[in-house]
Biopython code that builds the backbone (N, CA, C, O; Angstrom):
import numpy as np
from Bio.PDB.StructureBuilder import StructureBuilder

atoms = [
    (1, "UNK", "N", (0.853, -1.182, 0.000)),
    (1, "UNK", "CA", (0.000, 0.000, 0.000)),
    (1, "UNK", "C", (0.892, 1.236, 0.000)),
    (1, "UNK", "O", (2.022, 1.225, 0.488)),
    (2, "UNK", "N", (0.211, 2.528, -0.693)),
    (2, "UNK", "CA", (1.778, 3.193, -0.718)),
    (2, "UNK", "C", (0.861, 4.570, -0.039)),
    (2, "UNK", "O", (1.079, 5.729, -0.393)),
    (3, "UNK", "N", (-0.302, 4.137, 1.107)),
    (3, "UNK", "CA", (-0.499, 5.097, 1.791)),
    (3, "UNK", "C", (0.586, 5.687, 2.826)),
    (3, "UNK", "O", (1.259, 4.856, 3.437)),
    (4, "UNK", "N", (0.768, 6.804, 3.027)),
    (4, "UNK", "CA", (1.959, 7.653, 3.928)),
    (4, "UNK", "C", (1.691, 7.256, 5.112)),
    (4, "UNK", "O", (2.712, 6.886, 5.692)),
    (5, "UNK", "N", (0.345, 7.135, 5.992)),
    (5, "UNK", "CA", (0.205, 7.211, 7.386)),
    (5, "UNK", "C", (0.051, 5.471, 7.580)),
    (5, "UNK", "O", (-0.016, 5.012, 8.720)),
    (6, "UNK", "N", (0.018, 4.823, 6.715)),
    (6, "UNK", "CA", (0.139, 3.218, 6.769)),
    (6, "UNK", "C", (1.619, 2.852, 7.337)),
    (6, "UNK", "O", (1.938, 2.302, 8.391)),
    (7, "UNK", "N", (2.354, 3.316, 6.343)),
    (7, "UNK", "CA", (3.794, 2.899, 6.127)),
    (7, "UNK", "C", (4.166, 3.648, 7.496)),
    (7, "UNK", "O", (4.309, 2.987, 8.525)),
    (8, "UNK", "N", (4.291, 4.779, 7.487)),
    (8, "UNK", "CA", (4.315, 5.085, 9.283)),
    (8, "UNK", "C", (4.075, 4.390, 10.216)),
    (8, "UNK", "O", (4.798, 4.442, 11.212)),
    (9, "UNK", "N", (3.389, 3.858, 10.173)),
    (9, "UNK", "CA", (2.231, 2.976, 11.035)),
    (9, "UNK", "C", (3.099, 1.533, 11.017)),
    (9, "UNK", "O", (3.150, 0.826, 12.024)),
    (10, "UNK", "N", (3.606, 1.265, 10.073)),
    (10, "UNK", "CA", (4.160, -0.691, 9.571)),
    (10, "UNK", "C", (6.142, 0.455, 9.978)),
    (10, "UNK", "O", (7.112, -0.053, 9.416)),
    (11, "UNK", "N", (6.339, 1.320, 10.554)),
    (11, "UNK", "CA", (7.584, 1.296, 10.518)),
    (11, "UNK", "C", (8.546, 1.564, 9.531)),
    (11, "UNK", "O", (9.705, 1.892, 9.788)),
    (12, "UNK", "N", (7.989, 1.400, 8.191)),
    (12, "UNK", "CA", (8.545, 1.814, 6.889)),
    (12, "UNK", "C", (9.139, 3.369, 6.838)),
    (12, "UNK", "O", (10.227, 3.689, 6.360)),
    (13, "UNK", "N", (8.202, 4.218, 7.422)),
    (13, "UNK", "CA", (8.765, 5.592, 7.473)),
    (13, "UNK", "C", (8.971, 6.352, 8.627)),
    (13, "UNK", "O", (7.865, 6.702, 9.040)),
    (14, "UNK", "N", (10.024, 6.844, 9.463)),
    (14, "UNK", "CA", (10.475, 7.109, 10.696)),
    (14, "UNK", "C", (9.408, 8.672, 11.236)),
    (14, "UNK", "O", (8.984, 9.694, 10.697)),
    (15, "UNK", "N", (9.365, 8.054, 12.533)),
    (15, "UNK", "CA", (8.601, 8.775, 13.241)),
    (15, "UNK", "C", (8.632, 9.068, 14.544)),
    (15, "UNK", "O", (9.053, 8.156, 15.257)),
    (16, "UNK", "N", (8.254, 10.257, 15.180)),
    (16, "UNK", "CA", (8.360, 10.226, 16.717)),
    (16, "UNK", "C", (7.135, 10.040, 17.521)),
    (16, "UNK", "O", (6.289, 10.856, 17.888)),
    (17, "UNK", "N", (7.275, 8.437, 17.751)),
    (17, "UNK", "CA", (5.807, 7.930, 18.817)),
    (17, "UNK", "C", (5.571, 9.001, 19.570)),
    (17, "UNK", "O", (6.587, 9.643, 19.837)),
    (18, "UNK", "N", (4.324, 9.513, 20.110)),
    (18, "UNK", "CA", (3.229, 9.715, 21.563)),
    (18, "UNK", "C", (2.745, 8.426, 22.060)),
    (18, "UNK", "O", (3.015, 7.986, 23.178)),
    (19, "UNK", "N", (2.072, 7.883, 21.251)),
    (19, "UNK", "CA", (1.452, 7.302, 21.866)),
    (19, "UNK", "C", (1.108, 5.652, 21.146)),
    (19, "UNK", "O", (1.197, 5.639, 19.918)),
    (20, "UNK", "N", (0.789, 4.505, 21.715)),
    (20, "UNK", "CA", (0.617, 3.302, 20.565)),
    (20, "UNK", "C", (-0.280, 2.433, 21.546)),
    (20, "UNK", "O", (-0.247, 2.534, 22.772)),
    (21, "UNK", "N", (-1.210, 1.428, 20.711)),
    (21, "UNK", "CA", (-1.875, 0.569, 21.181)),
    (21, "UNK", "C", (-2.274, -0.608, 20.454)),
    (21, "UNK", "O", (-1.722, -0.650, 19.355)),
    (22, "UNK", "N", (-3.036, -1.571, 20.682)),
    (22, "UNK", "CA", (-3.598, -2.211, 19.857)),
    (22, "UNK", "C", (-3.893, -1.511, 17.807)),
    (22, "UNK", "O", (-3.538, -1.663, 16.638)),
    (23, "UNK", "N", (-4.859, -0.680, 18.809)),
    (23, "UNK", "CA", (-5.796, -0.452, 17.536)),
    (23, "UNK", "C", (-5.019, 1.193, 16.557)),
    (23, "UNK", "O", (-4.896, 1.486, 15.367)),
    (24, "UNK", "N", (-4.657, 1.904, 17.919)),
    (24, "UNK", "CA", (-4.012, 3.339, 17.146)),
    (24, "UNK", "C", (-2.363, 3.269, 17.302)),
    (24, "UNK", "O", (-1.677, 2.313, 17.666)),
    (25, "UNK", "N", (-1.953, 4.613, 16.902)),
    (25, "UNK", "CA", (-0.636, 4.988, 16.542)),
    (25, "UNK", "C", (-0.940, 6.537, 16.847)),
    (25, "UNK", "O", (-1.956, 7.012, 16.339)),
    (26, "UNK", "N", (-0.267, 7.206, 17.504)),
    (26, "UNK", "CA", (0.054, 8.719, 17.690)),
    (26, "UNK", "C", (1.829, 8.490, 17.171)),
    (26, "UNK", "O", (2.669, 7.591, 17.204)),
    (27, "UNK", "N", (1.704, 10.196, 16.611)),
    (27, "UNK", "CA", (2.735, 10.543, 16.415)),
    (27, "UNK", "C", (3.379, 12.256, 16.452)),
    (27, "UNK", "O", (2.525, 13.034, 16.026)),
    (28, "UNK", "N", (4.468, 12.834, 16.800)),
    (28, "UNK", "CA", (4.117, 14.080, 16.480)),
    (28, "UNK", "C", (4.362, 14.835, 15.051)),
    (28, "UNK", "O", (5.307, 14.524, 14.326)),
    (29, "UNK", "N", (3.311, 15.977, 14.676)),
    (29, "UNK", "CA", (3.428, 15.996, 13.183)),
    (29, "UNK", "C", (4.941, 16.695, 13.116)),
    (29, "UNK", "O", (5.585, 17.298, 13.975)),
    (30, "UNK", "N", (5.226, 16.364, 11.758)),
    (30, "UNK", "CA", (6.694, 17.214, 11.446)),
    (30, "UNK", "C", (6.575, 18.533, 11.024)),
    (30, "UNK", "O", (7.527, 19.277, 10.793)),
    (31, "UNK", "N", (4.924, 18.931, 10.887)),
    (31, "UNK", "CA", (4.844, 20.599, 10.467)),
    (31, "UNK", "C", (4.098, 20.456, 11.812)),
    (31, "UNK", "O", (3.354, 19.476, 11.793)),
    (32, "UNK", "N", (4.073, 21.233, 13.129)),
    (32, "UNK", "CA", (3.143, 21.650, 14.097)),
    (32, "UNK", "C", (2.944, 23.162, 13.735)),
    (32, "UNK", "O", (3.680, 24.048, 13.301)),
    (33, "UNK", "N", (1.154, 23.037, 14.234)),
    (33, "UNK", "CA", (0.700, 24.283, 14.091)),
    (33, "UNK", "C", (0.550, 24.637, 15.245)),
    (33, "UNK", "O", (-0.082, 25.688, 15.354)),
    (34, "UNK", "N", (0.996, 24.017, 16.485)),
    (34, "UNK", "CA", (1.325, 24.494, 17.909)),
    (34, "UNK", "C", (1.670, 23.844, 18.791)),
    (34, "UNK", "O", (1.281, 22.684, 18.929)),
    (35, "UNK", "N", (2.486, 24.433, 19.606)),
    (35, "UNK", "CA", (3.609, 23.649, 20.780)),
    (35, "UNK", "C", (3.309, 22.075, 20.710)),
    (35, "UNK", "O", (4.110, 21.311, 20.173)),
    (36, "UNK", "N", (2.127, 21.642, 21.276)),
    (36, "UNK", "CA", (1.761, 20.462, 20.734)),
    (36, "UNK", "C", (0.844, 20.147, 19.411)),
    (36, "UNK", "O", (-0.180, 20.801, 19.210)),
    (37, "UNK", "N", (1.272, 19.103, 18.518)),
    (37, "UNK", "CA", (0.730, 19.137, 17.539)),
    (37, "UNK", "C", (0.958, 17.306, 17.629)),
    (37, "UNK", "O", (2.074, 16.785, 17.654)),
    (38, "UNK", "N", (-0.426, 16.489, 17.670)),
    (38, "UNK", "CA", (0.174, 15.437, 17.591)),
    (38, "UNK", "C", (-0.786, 14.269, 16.486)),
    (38, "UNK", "O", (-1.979, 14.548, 16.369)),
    (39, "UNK", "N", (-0.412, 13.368, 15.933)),
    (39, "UNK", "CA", (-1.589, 12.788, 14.841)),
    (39, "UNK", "C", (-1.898, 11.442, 15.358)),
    (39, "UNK", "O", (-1.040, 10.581, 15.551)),
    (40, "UNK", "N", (-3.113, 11.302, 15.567)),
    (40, "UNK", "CA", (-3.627, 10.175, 15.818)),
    (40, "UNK", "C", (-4.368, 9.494, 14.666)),
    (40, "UNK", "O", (-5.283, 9.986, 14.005)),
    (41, "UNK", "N", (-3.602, 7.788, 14.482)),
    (41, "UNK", "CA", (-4.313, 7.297, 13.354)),
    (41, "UNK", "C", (-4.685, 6.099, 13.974)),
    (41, "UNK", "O", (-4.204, 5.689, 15.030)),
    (42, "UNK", "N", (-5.940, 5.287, 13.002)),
    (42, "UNK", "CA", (-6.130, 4.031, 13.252)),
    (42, "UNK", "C", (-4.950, 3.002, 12.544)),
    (42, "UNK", "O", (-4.492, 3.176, 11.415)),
    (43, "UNK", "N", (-4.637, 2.087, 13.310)),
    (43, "UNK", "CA", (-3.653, 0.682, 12.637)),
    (43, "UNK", "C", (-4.245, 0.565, 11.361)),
    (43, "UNK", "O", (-3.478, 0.742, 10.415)),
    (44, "UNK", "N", (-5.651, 0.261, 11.060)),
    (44, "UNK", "CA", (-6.388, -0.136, 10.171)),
    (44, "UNK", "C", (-6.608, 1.171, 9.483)),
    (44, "UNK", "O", (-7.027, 2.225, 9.961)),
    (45, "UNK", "N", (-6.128, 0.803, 7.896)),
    (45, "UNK", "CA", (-6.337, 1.812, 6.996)),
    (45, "UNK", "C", (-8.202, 2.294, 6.703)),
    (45, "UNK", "O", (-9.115, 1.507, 6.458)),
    (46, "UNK", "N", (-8.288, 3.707, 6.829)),
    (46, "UNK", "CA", (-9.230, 3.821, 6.769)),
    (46, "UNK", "C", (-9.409, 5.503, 5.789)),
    (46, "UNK", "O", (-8.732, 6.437, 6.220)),
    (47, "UNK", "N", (-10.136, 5.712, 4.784)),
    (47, "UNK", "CA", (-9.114, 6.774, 3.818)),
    (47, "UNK", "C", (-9.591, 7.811, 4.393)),
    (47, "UNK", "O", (-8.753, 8.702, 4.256)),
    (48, "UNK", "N", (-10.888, 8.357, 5.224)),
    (48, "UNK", "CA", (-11.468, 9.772, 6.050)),
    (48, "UNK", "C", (-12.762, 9.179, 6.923)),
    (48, "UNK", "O", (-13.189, 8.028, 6.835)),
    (49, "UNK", "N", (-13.118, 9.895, 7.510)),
    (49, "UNK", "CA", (-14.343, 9.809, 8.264)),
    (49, "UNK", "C", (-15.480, 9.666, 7.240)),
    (49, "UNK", "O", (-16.659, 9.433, 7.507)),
    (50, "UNK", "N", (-15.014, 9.817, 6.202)),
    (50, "UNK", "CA", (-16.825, 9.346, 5.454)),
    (50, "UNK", "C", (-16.755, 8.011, 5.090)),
    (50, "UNK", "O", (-17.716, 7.326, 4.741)),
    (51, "UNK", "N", (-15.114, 7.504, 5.214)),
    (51, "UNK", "CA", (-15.057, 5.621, 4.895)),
    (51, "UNK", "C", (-15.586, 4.891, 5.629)),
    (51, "UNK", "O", (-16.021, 3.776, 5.342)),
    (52, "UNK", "N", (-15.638, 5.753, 7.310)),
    (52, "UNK", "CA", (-15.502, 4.734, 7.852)),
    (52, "UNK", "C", (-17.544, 4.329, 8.320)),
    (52, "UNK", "O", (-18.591, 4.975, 8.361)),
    (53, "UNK", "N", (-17.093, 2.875, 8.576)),
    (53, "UNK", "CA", (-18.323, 2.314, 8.639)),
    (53, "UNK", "C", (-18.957, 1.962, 9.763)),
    (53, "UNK", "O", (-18.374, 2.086, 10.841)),
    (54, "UNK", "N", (-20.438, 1.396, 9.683)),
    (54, "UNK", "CA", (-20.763, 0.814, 11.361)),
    (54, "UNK", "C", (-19.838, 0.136, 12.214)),
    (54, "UNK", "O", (-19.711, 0.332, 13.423)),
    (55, "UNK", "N", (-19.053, -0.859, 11.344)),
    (55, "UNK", "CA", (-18.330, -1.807, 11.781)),
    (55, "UNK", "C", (-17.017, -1.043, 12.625)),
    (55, "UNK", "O", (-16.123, -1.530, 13.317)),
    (56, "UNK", "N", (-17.314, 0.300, 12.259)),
    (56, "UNK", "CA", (-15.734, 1.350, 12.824)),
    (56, "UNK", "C", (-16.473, 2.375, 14.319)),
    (56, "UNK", "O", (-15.936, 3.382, 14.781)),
    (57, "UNK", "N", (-17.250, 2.009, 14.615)),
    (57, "UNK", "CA", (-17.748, 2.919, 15.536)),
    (57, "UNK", "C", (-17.161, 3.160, 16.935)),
    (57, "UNK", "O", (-17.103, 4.228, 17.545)),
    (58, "UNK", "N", (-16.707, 1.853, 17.343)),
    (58, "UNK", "CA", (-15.949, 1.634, 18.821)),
    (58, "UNK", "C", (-14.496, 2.069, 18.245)),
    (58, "UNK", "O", (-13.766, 2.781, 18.936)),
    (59, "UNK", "N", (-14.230, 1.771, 17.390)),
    (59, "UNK", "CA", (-12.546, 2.516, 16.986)),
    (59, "UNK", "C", (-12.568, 4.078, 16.684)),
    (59, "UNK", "O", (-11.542, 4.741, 16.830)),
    (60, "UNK", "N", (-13.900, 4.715, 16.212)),
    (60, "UNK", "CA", (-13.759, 6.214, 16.208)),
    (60, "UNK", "C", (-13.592, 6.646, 17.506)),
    (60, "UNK", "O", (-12.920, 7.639, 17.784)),
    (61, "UNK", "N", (-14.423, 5.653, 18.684)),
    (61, "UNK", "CA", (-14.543, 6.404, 20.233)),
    (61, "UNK", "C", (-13.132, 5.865, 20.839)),
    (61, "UNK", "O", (-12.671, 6.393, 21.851)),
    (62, "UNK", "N", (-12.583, 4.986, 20.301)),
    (62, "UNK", "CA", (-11.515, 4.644, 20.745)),
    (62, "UNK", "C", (-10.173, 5.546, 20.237)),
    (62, "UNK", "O", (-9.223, 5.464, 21.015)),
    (63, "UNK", "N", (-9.992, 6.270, 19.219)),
    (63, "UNK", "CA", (-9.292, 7.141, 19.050)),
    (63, "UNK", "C", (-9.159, 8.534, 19.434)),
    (63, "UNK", "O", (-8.186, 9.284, 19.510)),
    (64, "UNK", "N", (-11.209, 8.774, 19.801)),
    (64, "UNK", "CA", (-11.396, 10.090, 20.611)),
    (64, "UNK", "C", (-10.771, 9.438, 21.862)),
    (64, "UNK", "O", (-9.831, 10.112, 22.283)),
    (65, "UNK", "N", (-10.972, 8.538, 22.440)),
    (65, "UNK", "CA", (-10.530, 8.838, 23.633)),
    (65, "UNK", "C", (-8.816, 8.630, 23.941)),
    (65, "UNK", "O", (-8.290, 8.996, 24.992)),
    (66, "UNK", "N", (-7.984, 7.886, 22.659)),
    (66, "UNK", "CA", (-6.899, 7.832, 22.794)),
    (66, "UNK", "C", (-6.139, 9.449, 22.685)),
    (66, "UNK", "O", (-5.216, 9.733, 23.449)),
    (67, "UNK", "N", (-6.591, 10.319, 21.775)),
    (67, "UNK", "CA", (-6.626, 12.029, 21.724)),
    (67, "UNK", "C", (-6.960, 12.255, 23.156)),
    (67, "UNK", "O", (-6.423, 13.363, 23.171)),
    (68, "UNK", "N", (-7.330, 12.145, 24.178)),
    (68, "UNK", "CA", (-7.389, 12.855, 25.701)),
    (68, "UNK", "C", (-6.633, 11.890, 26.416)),
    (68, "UNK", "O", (-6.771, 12.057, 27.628)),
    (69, "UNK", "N", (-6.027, 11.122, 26.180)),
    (69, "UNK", "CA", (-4.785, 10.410, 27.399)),
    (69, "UNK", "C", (-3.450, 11.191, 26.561)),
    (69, "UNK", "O", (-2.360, 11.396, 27.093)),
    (70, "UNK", "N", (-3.769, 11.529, 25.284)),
    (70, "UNK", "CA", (-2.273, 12.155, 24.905)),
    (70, "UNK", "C", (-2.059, 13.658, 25.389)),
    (70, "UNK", "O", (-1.015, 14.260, 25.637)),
    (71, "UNK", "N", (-3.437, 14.081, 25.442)),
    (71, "UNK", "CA", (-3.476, 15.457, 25.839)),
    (71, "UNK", "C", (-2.690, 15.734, 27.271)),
    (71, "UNK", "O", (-1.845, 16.596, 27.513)),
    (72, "UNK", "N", (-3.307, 14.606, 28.237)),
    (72, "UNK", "CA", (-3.452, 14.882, 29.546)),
    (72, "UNK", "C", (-1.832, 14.213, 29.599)),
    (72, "UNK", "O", (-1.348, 14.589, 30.666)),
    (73, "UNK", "N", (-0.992, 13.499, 28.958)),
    (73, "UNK", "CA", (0.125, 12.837, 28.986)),
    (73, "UNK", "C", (0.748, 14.282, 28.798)),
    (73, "UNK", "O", (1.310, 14.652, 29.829)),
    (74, "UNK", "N", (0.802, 15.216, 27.742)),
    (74, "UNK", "CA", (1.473, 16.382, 27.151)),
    (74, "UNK", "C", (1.314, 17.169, 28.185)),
    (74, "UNK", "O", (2.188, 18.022, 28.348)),
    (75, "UNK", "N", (-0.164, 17.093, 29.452)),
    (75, "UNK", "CA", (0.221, 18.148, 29.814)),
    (75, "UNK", "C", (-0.722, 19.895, 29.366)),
    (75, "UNK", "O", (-0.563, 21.096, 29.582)),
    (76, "UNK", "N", (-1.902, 18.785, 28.494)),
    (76, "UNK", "CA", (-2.854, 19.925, 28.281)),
    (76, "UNK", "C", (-3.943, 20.146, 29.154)),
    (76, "UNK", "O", (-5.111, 20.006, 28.794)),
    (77, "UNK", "N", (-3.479, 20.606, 30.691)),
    (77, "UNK", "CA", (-4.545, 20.514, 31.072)),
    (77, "UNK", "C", (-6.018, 21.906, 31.130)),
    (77, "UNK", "O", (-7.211, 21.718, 31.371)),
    (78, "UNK", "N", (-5.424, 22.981, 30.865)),
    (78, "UNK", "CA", (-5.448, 24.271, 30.157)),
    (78, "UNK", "C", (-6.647, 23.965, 28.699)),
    (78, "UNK", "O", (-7.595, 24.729, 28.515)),
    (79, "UNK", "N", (-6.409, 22.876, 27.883)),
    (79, "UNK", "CA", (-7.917, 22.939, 26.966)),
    (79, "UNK", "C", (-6.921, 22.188, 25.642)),
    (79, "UNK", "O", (-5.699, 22.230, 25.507)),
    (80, "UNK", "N", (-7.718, 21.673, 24.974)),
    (80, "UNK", "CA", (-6.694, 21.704, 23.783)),
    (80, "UNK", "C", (-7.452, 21.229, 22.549)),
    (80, "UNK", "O", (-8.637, 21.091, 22.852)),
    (81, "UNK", "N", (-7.266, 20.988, 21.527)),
    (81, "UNK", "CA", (-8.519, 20.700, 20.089)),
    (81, "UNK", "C", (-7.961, 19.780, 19.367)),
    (81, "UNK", "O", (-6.760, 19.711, 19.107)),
    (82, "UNK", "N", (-8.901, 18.964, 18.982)),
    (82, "UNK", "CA", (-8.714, 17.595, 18.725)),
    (82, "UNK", "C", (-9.820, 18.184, 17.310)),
    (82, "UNK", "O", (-10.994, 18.510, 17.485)),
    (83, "UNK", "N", (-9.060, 18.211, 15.869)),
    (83, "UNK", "CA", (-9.048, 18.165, 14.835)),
    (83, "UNK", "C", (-9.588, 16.871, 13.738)),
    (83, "UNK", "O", (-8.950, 15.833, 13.564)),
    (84, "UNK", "N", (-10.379, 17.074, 13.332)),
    (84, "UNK", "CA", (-10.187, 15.568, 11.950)),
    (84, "UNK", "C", (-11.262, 16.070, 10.904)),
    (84, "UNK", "O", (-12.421, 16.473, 10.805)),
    (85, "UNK", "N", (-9.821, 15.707, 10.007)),
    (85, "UNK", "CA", (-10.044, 17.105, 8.469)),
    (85, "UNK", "C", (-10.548, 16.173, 7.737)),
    (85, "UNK", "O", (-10.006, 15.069, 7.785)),
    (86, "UNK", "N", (-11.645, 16.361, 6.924)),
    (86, "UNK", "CA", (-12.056, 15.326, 5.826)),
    (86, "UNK", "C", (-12.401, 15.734, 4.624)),
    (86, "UNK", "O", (-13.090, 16.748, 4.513)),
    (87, "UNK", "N", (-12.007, 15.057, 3.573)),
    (87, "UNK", "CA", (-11.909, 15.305, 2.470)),
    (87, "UNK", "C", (-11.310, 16.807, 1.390)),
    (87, "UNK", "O", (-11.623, 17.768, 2.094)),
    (88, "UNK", "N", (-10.800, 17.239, 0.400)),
    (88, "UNK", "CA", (-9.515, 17.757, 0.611)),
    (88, "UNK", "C", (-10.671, 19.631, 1.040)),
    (88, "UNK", "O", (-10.148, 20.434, 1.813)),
    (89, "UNK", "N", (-12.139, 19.981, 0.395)),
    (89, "UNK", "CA", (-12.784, 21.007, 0.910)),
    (89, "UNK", "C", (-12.160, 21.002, 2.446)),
    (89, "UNK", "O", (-11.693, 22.091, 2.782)),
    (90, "UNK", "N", (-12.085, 19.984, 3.386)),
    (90, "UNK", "CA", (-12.233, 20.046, 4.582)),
    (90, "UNK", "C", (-10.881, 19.984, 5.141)),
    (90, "UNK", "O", (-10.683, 19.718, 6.327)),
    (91, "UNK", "N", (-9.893, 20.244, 4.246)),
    (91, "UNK", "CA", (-8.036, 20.062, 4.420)),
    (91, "UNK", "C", (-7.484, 19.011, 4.336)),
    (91, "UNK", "O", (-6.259, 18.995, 4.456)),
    (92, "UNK", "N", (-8.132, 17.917, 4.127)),
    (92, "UNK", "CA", (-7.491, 16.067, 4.427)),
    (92, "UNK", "C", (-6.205, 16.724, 3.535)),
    (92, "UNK", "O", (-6.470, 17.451, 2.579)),
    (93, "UNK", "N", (-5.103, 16.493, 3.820)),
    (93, "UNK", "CA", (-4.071, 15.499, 2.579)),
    (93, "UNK", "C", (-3.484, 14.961, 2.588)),
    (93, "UNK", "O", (-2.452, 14.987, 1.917)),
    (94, "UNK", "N", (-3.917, 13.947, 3.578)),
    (94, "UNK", "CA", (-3.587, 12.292, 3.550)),
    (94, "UNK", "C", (-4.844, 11.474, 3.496)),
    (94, "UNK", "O", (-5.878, 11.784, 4.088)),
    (95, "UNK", "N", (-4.706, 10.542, 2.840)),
    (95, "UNK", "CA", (-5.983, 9.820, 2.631)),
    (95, "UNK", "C", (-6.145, 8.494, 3.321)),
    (95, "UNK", "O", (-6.375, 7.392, 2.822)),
    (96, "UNK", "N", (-5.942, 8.908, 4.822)),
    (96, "UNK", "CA", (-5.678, 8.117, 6.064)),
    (96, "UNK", "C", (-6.453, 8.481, 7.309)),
    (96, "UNK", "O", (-5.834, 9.004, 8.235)),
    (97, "UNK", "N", (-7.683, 8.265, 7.413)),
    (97, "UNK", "CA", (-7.973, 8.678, 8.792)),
    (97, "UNK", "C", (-7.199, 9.487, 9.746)),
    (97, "UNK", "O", (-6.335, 8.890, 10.388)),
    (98, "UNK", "N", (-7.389, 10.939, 9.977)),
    (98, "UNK", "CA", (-6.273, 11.108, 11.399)),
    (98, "UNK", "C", (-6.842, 12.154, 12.090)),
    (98, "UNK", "O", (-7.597, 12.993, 11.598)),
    (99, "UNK", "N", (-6.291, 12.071, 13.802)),
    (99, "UNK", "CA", (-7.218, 13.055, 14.263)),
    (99, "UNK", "C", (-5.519, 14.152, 15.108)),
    (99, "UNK", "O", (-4.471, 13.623, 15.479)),
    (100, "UNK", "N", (-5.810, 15.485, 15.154)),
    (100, "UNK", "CA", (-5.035, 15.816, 14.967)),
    (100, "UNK", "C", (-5.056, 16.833, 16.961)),
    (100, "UNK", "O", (-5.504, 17.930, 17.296)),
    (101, "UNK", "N", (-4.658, 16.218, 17.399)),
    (101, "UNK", "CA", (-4.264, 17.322, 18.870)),
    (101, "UNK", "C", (-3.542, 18.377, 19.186)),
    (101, "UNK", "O", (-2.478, 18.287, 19.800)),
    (102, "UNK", "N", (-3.960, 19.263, 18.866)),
    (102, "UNK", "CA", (-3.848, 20.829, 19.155)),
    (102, "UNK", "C", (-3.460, 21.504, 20.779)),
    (102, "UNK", "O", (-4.387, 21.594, 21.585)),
    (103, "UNK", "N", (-2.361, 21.859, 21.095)),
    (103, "UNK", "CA", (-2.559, 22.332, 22.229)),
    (103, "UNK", "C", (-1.437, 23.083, 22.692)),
    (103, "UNK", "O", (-0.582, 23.138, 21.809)),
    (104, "UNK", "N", (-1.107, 23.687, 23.745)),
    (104, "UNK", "CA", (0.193, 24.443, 24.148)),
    (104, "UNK", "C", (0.213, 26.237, 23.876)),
    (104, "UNK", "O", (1.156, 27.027, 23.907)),
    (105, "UNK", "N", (-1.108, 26.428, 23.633)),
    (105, "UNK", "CA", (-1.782, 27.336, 23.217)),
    (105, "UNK", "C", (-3.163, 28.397, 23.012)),
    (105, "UNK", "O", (-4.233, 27.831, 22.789)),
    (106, "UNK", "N", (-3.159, 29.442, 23.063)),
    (106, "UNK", "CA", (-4.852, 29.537, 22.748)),
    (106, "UNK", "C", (-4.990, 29.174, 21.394)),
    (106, "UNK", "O", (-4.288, 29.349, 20.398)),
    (107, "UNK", "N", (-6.147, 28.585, 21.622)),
    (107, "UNK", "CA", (-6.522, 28.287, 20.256)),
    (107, "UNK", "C", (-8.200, 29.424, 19.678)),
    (107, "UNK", "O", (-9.353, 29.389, 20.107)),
    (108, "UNK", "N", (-7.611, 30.213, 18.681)),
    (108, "UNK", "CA", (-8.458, 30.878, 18.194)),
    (108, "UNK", "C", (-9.903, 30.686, 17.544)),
    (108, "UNK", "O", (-9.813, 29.552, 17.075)),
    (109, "UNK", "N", (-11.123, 31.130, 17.265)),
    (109, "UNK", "CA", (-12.433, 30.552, 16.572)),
    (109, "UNK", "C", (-12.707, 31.743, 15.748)),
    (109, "UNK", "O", (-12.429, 32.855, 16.195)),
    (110, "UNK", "N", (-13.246, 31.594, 14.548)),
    (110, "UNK", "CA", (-13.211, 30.249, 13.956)),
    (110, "UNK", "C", (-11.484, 29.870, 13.904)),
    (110, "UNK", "O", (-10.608, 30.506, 14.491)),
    (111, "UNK", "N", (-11.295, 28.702, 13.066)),
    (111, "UNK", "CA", (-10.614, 27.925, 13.248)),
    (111, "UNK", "C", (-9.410, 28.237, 11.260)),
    (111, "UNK", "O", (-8.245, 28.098, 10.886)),
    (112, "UNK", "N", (-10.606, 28.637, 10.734)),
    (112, "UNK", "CA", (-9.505, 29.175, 8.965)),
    (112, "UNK", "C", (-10.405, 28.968, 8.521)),
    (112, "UNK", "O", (-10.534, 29.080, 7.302)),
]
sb = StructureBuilder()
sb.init_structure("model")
sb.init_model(0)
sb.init_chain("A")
sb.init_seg("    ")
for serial, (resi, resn, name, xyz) in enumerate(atoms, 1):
    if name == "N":
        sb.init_residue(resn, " ", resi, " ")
    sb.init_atom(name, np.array(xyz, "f"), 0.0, 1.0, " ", f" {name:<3s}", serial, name[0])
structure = sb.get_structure()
């Protein structure tokens, strides 16, 4: 598969863990848009939130909640935003499920 956040994921392309489990993979991004910036993906390729299916429902809540043990690990206890861009209107450009943790910062509204 010559998805980017796969091969991350299988070790193929170097990265700096947050966080790992069964089912996810955190990592921190190599462009941050603030102090903390960190990407949470599923193991299982999944290409955005409109792929995913019934059969994905306990793994969406399982990644929201893997996004607040990384927060509270970093140290956000102050607030922080948990991101997931879909499709490219909505910023995706990876075509990998990912949810993106924001924090170390105020974070402004709207959002761009």
């Amino acid at each position: 598969m010559s998805c980017l956040f796969c091969k991350i994921v299988e070790g193929q392309i170097p990265s700096t863990p947050v966080y790992q489990d069964e089912l996810s993979y955190a990592f921190a991004d190599i462009h941050p848009q603030a102090p903390v910036h960190v990407l949470v993906v599923p193991r299982e390729h999944i290409a955005s939130l409109d792929g995913a299916e019934e059969n994905h429902r306990a793994l969406l809540g399982h990644l929201m909640h893997a996004a607040a043990r990384i927060a509270q690990q970093k140290g956000l206890g102050k607030g922080y935003r948990v991101v997931v861009n879909t499709g490219a209107d909505g910023g995706q450009t990876v075509d990998h499920l990912h949810l993106h943790v924001l924090g170390g910062r105020h974070m402004a509204w709207p959002p761009g």
